[in-house]
N, C-alpha and C positions, 0 to 999 in steps of 0.2 A: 794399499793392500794389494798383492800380488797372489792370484789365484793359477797354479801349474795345468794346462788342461793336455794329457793325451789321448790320441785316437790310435786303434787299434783296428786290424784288418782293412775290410771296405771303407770305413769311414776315415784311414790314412789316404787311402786312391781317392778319396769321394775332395779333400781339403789339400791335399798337397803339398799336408804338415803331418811331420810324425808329433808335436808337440807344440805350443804354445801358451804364452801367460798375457792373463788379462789381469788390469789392471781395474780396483774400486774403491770407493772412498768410505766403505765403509762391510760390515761384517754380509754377505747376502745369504741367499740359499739356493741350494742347488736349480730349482726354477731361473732361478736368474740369472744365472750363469747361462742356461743353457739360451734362453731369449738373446742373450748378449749373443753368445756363439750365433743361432739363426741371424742376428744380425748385422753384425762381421762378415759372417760366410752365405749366405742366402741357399747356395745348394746344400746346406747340409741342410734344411728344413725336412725335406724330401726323408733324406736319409733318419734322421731324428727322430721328427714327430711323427707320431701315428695322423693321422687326418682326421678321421673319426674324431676322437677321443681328445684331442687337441693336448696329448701325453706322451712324452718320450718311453716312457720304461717298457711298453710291447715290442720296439724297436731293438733298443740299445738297453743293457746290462751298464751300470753310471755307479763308481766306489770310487768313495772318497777316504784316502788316507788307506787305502786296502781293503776295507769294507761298503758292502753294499749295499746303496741306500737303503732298499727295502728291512734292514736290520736297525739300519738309526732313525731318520724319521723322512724318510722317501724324500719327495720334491722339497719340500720344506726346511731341509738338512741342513744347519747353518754350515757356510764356506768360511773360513776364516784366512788371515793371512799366513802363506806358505803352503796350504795343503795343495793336495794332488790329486787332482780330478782326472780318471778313465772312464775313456767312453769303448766298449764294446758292442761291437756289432751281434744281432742273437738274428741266428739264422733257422727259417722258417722253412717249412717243406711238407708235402702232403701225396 
């Protein structure tokens, strides 16, 4: 099973990939996905997960097939084969 993942803005500068596909042996969900990316890449950690919360989505905006997770079922989201994972950057400011 072939999972599409791209990165968008800072998290293109942050991997040094406008895109890549992982491969898995079976259906995951979007948590897993991203654990795999942390462990592929180790500086996106940084970039990803909040620290706190040990949660991507305060960071990064994450739609799968066009939609965002937070509309299907957040972390949990099944991945299946072929879809297309965006990771965006959400930018903070005070």
């Amino acid at each position: 099973m072939v999972v599409k993942v791209r990165f968008v803005g800072s998290l293109r500068s942050s991997t040094q990939k406008n895109k890549l596909e992982l491969n898995f042996g079976k259906v995951v969900t979007v948590k897993e996905v991203v654990d795999r990316l942390v462990g592929k890449i180790p500086k996106l950690k940084n970039a990803l997960v909040d620290i706190e919360l040990n949660d991507p989505r305060p960071n990064v905006l994450i739609l799968v097939n066009e939609k965002d997770i937070s509309v299907l079922n957040g972390l949990e989201t099944k991945v299946k084969d072929g879809d297309d994972l965006v990771f965006i950057p959400i930018i903070h400011g005070g």
